[in-house]
VEXDREN-2710 file (C-alpha; in Angstrom, 1 decimal):
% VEXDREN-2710
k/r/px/py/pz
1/UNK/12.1/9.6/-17.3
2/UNK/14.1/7.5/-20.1
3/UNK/16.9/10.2/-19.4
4/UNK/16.8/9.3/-15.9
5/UNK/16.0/5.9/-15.6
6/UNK/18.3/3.8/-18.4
7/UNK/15.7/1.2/-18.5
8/UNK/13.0/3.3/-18.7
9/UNK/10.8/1.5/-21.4
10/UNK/10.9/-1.1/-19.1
11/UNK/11.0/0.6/-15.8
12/UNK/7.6/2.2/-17.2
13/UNK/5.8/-1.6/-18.4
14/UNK/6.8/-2.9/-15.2
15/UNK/5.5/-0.3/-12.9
16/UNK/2.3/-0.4/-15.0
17/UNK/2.0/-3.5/-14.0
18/UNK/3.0/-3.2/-10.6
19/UNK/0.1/-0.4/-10.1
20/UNK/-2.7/-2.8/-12.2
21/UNK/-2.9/-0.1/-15.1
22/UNK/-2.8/-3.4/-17.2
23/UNK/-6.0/-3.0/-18.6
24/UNK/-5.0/0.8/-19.7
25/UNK/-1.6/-0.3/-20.7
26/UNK/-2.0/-3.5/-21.4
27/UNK/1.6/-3.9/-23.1
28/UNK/4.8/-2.1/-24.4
29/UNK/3.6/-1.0/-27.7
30/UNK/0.6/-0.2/-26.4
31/UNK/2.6/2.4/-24.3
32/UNK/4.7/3.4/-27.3
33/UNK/1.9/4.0/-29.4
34/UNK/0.8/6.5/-26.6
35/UNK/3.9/7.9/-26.6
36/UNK/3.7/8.7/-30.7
37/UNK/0.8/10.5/-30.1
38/UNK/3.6/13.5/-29.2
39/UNK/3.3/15.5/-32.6
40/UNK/7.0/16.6/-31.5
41/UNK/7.9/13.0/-32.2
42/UNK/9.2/12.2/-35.7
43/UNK/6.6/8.6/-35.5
44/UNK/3.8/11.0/-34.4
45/UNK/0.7/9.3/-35.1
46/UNK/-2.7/11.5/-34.5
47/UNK/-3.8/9.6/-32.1
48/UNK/-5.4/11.1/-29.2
49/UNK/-5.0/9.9/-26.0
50/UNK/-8.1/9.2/-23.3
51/UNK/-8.0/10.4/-19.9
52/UNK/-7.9/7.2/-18.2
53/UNK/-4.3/6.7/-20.6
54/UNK/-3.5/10.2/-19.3
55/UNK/-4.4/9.4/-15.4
56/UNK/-2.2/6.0/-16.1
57/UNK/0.9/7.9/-17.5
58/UNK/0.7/10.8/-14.6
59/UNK/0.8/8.1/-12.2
60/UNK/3.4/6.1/-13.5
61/UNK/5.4/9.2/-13.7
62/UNK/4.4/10.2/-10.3
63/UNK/5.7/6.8/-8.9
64/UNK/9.3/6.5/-10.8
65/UNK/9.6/10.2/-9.8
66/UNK/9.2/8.9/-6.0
67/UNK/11.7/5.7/-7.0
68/UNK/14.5/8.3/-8.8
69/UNK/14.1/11.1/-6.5
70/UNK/17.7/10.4/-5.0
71/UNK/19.3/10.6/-8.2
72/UNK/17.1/13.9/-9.6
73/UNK/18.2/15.4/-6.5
74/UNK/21.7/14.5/-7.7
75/UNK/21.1/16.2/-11.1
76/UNK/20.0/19.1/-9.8
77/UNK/23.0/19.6/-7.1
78/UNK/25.0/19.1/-9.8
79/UNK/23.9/21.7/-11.7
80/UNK/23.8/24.3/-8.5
81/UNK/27.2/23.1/-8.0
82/UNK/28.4/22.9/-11.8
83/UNK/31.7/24.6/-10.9
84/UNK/32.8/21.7/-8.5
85/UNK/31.2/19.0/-9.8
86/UNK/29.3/19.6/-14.0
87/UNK/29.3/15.6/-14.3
88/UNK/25.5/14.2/-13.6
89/UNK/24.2/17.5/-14.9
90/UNK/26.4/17.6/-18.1
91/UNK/25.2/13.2/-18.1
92/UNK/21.7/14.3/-17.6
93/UNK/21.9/16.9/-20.3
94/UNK/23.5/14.6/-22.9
95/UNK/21.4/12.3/-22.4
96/UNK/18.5/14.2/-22.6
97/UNK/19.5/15.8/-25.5
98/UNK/20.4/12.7/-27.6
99/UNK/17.1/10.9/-27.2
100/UNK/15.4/14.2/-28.2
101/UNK/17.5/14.1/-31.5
102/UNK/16.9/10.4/-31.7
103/UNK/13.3/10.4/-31.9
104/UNK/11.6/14.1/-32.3
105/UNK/11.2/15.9/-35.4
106/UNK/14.5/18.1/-35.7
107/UNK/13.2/19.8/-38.2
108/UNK/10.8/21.5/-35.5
109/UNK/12.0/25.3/-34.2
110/UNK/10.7/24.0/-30.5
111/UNK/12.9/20.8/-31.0
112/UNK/16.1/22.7/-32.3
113/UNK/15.6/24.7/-29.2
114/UNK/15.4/21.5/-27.1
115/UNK/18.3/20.3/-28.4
116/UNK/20.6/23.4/-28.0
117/UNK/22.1/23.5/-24.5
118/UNK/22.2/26.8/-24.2
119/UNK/18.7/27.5/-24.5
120/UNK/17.3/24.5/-22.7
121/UNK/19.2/24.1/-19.8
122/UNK/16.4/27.1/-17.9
123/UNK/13.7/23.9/-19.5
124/UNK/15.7/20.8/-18.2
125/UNK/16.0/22.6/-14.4
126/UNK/12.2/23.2/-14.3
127/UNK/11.7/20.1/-15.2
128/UNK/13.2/18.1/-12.7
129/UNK/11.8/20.5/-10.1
130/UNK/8.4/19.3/-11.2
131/UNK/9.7/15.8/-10.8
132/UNK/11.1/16.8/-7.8
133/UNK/8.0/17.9/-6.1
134/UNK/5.4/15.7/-7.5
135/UNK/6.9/13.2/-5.2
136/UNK/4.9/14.8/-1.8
137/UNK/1.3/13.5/-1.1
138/UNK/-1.3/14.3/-3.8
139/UNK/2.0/14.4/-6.3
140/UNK/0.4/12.8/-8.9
141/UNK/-2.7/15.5/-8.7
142/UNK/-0.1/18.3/-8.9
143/UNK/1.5/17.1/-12.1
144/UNK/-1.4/16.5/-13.8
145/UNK/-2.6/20.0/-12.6
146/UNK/0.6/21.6/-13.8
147/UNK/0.2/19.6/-17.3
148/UNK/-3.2/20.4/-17.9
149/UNK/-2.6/24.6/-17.0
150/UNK/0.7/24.2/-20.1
END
């Protein structure tokens, strides 16, 4: 969502807020520290996260996937259309890419993969299809469904 949203950290407090997940996520580091619990990440802490945390994150991702649907859409037109118009998707994939080097372990074979555009651009398409779809009624059950069956 942070390669979406530019103010994602704080797109992501507010809207936790907004939805009264306070008492799951009661503040930012709070939500960080979550967030390290990604053994990808190069602060992974082993930190395992509850289910009430998970439900809290699936919906908040659910809801900012309703808010930046416009612009996903964008992303991925852009990429059907790279020939006429490469400049959200190439954006996107930038982006993407530099926060992955920024804060996973690089020394990981899944995160060199991640981080080659050649072999993650199939991975950055499915993604925002999932985003994409998870915006219909009972979204928020069909993304957790589809991260539970990974």
């Amino acid at each position: 969502m942070e390669t979406i949203d530019l103010n994602g950290n704080q797109s992501i407090f507010n809207l936790s807020n907004k939805l009264n997940l306070k008492e799951v996520l009661p503040n930012k580091v709070y939500i960080w520290k979550l967030r390290c619990s990604n053994p990808m990440r190069k602060s992974f802490t082993n930190k395992r996260i509850k289910l009430k945390e998970f439900d809290a994150l699936i919906r908040i991702t659910f809801e900012m996937s309703k808010r930046l649907y416009p612009y996903i859409r964008a992303i991925l037109a852009s990429k059907d259309n790279y020939l006429t118009s490469p400049v959200l998707w190439d954006e996107f994939q930038r982006r993407y890419i530099a926060l992955i080097s920024e804060r996973f372990n690089n020394e990981s074979i899944r995160v060199k993969n991640l981080i080659e555009p050649a072999k993650s651009s199939n991975f950055f398409m499915e993604l925002l299809f999932i985003l994409a779809l998870c915006i219909s009624d009972n979204g928020d059950l069909r993304l957790k469904n589809i991260l539970l069956s990974l």
